[in-house]
C-alpha positions, 0 to 999 in steps of 0.5 A: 794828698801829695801822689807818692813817688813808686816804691823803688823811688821812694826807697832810694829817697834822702833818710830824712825825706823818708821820715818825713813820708812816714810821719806825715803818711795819710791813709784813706780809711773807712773811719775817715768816711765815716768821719766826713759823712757825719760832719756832711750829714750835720751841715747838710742834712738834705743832700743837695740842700742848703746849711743847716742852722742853729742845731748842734751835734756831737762827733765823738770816740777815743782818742787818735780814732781821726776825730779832728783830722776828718774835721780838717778833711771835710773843711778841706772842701770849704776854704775861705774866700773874699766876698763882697764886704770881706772875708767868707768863712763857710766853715771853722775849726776853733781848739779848745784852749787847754787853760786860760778859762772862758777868755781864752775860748772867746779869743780863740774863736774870735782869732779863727775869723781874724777878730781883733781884740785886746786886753781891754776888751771886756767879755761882754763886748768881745763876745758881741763881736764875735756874733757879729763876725759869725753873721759878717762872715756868713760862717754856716758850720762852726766846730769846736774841738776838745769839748770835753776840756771845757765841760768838764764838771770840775769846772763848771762855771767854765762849762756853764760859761760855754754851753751859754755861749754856743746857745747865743751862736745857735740863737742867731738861726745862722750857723749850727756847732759841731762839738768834738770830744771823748765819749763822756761828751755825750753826757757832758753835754746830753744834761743840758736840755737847752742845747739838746733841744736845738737839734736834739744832739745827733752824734757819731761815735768813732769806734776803734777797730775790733777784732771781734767780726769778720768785717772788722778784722777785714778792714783793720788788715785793709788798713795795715796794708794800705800803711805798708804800700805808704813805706818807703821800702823796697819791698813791702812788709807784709803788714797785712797778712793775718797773723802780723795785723793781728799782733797789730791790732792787739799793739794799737788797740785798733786805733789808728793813731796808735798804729800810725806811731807804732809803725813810723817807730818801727820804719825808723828802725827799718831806715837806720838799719838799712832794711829793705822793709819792716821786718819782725826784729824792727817791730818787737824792737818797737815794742819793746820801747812802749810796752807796759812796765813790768811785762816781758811778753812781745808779740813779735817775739813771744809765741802768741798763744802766751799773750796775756789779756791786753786790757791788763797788760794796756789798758784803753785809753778810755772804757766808757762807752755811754752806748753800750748798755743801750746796744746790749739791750737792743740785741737781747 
C-alpha cells in the first residue's frame, strides 16, 4: 500500500486526490489476516513445506466480508514470472463469468494464462489446452471466485459442467482450487462426494463483525479508527469512540465493505462542505440517503435508545449460516 502523506497534508490535497484516498482507502484489519491464513494454509499446509496438490477448499461469507480482496492480498506475494520455457503463474485468480454458460468459464480461465483461443475451438480441445496450460505454466493455487454463480441448482448442467471441470484439474495431482463464494457454497458444493473426497473441502468462513462479545466490538471500533486515521481531514472524526462505532455497526451491519462505502459517502460530504472532519450532520445526512424506504429513524439523529430491530428495518444481505446449527450444538 502506498504510505499516506501526514493529516495535515493530506487535508490540504486537491478535492479529487482526497476522493481518490477514500475510495481507494486500504485498512489492514483482523479479517483480512484471517482471509490470507486461510488461502496460506490451503496452499501451504506445512509451513515451510511445499504446495499442495489436487485438494480444493472453500473461502466463503457475505458479501464485501473481503473474501476477493484477501485472494488479490495473498497473490500479491506470488506474481508471475519468466521461466525457462515461458510464462510461471504460481497462482491465479479467475472470476466466474456472470453469463455466457460453461464456454464463458473456459475462456476466462484460459485468458488468466494467456491461452489463445477462438470461436473455432470447440470445448473439448479448449478444455485440453487449458490442462495443459495448468502443467506448462507450473500453476500451484488456482482460485475461482463467485462459485455460487455457476453452482447454482437453477442451472444445473452449468454446475454439473464445472464441478467436472475442476475434477480434471484436480486430476492432474498438480494444483489444488480454492473456491470463493457465499455461504450456501458449502452445500453447493458439500453434495458432491467426488470433489469433497479431494481434500475433504476444508473452508473458511468470513463472519461480518458482531456486536455481541467484548472482542468483537473491540475489533469493529479498532476498525472504525483505523478508517478515521485514513481520511484526509484535519482532524480526526472520532469514528472509534463507542457510541459512534456502534450506530456504525448497526448502519453496515458489521461488514466492511458496507462500512468502507458508508464512510466515502459520509467524507464526500465532509469534503463538499469544507469540514475539518466527518461530523454527525455529514453522517445522518449519509444515511438518510441508504436508509430503508418507509422508515424515519436515523441513528445519527434520532435518540438511539428508539432504534428499531435493524434485521427489520435491513435485513443481511444474506442469513443463511450452514453452521450455526452445528455451533448452537457445540455450546449445548
Amino acid at each position: 500500500m502506498d504510505v499516506l502523506p501526514n493529516r495535515a497534508a493530506r487535508a490540504k490535497l486537491p478535492v479529487g486526490e482526497r476522493q481518490l484516498i477514500m475510495k481507494k482507502l486500504i485498512i489492514f484489519h483482523d479479517r483480512l489476516k484471517e482471509a490470507r491464513d486461510a488461502f496460506a494454509r490451503f496452499h501451504f499446509p506445512v509451513v515451510g513445506g511445499v504446495a499442495d496438490s489436487g485438494s480444493i477448499s472453500l473461502v466463503m461469507g457475505d458479501s464485501r466480508t473481503g473474501k476477493t480482496f484477501g485472494a488479490k492480498s495473498y497473490l500479491g506475494g506470488f506474481p508471475q514470472r519468466l521461466g525457462e520455457r515461458g510464462m510461471i503463474y504460481p497462482a491465479l485468480l479467475v472470476e466466474m463469468p456472470a453469463s455466457g454458460g460453461y464456454r464463458a468459464i473456459l475462456e476466462n480461465l484460459a485468458d488468466a494464462m494467456s491461452i489463445a483461443h477462438t470461436l473455432r475451438m470447440n470445448n473439448s480441445v479448449l478444455t485440453n489446452n487449458i490442462l495443459r496450460g495448468l502443467e506448462f505454466h507450473d500453476v500451484e493455487l488456482l482460485i475461482f471466485d463467485e462459485v455460487q454463480d455457476v453452482c447454482d441448482i437453477k442451472n444445473p448442467r452449468l454446475a454439473s459442467d464445472f464441478k467436472r471441470l475442476m475434477r480434471k484439474i484436480l486430476n492432474l495431482e498438480k494444483a489444488s482450487i480454492v473456491c470463493i463464494g457465499l455461504p450456501e457454497t458449502y452445500s453447493l458444493l458439500s453434495s458432491d462426494k467426488q470433489l469433497v473426497g479431494r481434500g475433504g473441502l476444508q473452508y473458511a468462513f468470513l463472519h461480518p463483525y458482531s456486536w455481541d462479545s467484548e472482542e468483537e466490538r473491540m475489533s469493529f471500533r479498532l476498525l472504525c479508527d483505523q478508517f478515521d486515521d485514513g481520511m484526509p481531514f484535519l482532524n480526526k472524526s472520532s469514528l472509534g469512540a463507542a457510541a459512534t462505532a456502534e450506530r456504525l455497526h448497526w448502519v453496515s451491519q458489521g461488514i466492511i465493505g458496507l462500512l468502507k462505502n458508508f464512510l466515502f459517502v459520509a467524507g464526500s460530504l465532509a469534503i463538499n462542505d469544507g469540514s475539518n472532519q466527518v461530523d454527525a450532520t455529514h453522517l445522518a445526512q449519509a444515511y438518510d440517503w441508504i436508509k430503508p424506504p418507509q422508515t424515519s429513524f436515523n441513528p445519527f439523529r434520532d435518540d438511539w435508545s428508539q432504534k428499531p430491530d435493524p434485521v427489520v428495518a435491513a435485513a443481511p444481505l444474506t442469513t443463511h449460516d450452514p453452521f450455526a446449527k452445528r455451533k448452537r450444538s457445540a455450546h449445548a
